[in-house]
N, C-alpha and C positions, 0 to 999 in steps of 0.2 A: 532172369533168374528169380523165381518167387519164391520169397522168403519174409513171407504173410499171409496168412487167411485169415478171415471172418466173413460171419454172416450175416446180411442187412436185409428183412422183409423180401425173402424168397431169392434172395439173387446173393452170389457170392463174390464178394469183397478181396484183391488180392494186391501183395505189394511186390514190380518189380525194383530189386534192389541195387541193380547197375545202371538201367536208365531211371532211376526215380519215380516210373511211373505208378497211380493208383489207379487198379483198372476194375470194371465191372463185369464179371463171367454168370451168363446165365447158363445153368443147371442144365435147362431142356435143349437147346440149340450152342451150346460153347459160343454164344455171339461175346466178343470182350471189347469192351468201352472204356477211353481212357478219362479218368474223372478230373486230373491235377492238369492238362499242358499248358497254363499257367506259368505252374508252379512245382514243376517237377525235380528241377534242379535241386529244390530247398529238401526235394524225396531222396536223394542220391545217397546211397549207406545203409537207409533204412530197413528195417526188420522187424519181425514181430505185430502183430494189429492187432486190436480189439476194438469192435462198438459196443457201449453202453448207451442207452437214450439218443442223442443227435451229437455225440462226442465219438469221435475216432480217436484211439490210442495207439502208439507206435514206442521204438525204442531207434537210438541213433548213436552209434559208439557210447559213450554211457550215461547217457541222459533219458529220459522219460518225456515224452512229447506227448502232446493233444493238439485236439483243433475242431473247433463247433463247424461239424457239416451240417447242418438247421438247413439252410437256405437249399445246400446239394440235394438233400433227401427229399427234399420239396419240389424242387425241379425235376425230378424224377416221376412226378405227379403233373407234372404241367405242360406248357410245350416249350420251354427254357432248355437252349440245347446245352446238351451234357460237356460239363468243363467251362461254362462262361461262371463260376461261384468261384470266389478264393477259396483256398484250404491255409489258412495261416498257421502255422505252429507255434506251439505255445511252452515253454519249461514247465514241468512237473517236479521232476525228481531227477537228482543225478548220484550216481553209485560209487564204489568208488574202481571199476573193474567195469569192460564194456557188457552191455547188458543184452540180451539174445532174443528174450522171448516178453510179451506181455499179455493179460489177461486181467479181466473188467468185470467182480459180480456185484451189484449192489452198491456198499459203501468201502469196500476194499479192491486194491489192484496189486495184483501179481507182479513180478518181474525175476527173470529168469537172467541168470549169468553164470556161465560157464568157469571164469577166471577166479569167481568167488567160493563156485561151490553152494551157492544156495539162490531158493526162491526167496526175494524179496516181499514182505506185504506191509502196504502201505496202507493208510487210511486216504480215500480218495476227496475230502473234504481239506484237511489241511494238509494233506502230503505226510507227514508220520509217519514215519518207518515203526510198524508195531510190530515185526515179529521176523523170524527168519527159519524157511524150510532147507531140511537138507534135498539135494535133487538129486535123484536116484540115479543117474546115468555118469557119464564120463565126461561126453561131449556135446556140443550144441542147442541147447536143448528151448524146443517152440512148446507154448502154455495156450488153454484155455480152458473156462472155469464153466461150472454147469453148477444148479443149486445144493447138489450133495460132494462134489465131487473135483477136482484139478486132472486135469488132461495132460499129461505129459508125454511129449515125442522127441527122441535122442536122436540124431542125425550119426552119430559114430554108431550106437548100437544097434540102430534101425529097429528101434521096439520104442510101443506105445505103453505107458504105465496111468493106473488110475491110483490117484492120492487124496490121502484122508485131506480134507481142509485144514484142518487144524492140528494133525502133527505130520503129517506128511509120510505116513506108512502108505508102503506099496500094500495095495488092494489086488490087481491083477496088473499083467504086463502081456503083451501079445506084438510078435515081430509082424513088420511091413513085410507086403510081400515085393514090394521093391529097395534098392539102397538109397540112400541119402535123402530122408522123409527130414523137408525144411520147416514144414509147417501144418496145423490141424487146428479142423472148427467143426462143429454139429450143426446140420443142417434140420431145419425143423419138416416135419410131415405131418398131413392134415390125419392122416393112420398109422400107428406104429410109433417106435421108438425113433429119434431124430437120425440123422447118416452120416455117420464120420466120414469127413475128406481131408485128405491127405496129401500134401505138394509133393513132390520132388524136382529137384535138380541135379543133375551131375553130366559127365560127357560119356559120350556112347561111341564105341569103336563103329568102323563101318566103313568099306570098300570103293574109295575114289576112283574111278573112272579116268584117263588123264593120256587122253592119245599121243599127245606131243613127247611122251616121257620114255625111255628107253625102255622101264617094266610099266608098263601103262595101267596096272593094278596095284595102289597103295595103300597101307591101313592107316588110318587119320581115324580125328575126332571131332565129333561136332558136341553142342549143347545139346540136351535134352531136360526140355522141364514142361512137368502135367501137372494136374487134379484127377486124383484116383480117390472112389469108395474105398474105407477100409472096413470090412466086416470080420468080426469076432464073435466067440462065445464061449462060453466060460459055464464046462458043466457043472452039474447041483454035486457040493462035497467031493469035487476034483481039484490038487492044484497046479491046474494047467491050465492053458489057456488057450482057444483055437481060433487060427485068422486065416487072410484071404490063403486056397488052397490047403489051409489044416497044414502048414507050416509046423514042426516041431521042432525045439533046440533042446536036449538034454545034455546036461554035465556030471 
């Protein structure tokens, strides 16, 4: 179940959050590489990612974690195979309500809590809780910060919202076109504006097969979890907002 994205120098960064694992999904070929099996146990809960510089940030029931991947992102460069680096974690900040989402620009860190009702921002030097957004959604909700702007993805409302930095007005919002979006990151391009991706998980009905069984056709559920493009657009003096399929929700 991933419930983390970020993105590290072309390749996309993902947390699962019931085996612990930190994995590597490249873009062009979905190849995924587990970066912690070390130390993935110490991953187990986690949610939310962001990199800033050679620091990974995460959240873990209500705590704010880090940990210098220097050495991992170097290996990546090298012929050190992938996963002989620790990822140690490190205390940041602890909230007072389990914390959901995280986000990394500059010299401030985001953090997202559902049970609170607001985004956290922090100063990333001494930890300093300086300020608190209200977050536009209900439920769940994964962060990532761009240099104008907060990214925000609601897991119950399944709608992406863009938020002023500094007082947290809804700018636009635009639905997923799938349910249960856990997580979002921009992905950079050498043309054009970057690519928003977008996780899901949830369980997907589907028709077992099962000879031995009196009705040998039964509905069950299995997991189901991706990385989906989400594309939007937001016309000149409209206010509405259009995503994957031109989706509309009027009230």
């Amino acid at each position: 179940m991933l419930c983390g994205l970020a993105t590290h120098q072309q390749q996309l960064l993902a947390i699962d959050t019931l085996r612990g694992y930190l994995v590597r999904v490249s873009v062009e070929t979905d190849a995924t590489t587990i970066l912690n099996p070390h130390t993935c146990e110490d991953w187990v809960g986690a949610s939310g990612l962001a990199v800033w510089g050679t620091t990974i940030w995460l959240v873990r029931g209500h705590r704010v974690l880090y940990c210098d991947a220097a050495a991992m992102f170097e290996a990546d460069r090298s012929t050190t195979q992938p996963g002989s680096q620790q990822l140690n974690l490190q205390a940041f900040a602890a909230l007072d309500y389990d914390a959901d989402g995280v986000a990394v620009w500059e010299e401030r860190v985001y953090v997202t809590s559902k049970r609170a009702g607001y985004i956290h921002v922090y100063d990333r030097a001494s930890g300093e809780l300086l300020d608190k957004l209200p977050q536009p959604g209900i439920g769940q909700e994964s962060i990532v910060a761009t240099a104008d702007a907060l990214w925000v993805c609601d897991q119950a409302e399944q709608t992406v919202y863009r938020l002023s930095k500094t007082t947290g007005d809804i700018q636009l919002s635009a639905l997923t076109p799938f349910k249960s979006p856990t997580s979002i990151t921009f992905f950079p391009v050498e043309e054009g504006d970057p690519i928003c991706y977008v996780s899901y998980a949830y369980e997907a009905p589907y028709i077992r097969d099962d000879p031995n069984a009196e009705s040998p056709y039964q509905l069950t559920f299995r997991d189901r979890t991706f990385i989906h493009p989400l594309n939007f657009y937001q016309p000149p003096n409209q206010p509405y907002t259009l995503s994957n399929g031109y989706l509309i929700e009027i009230s």
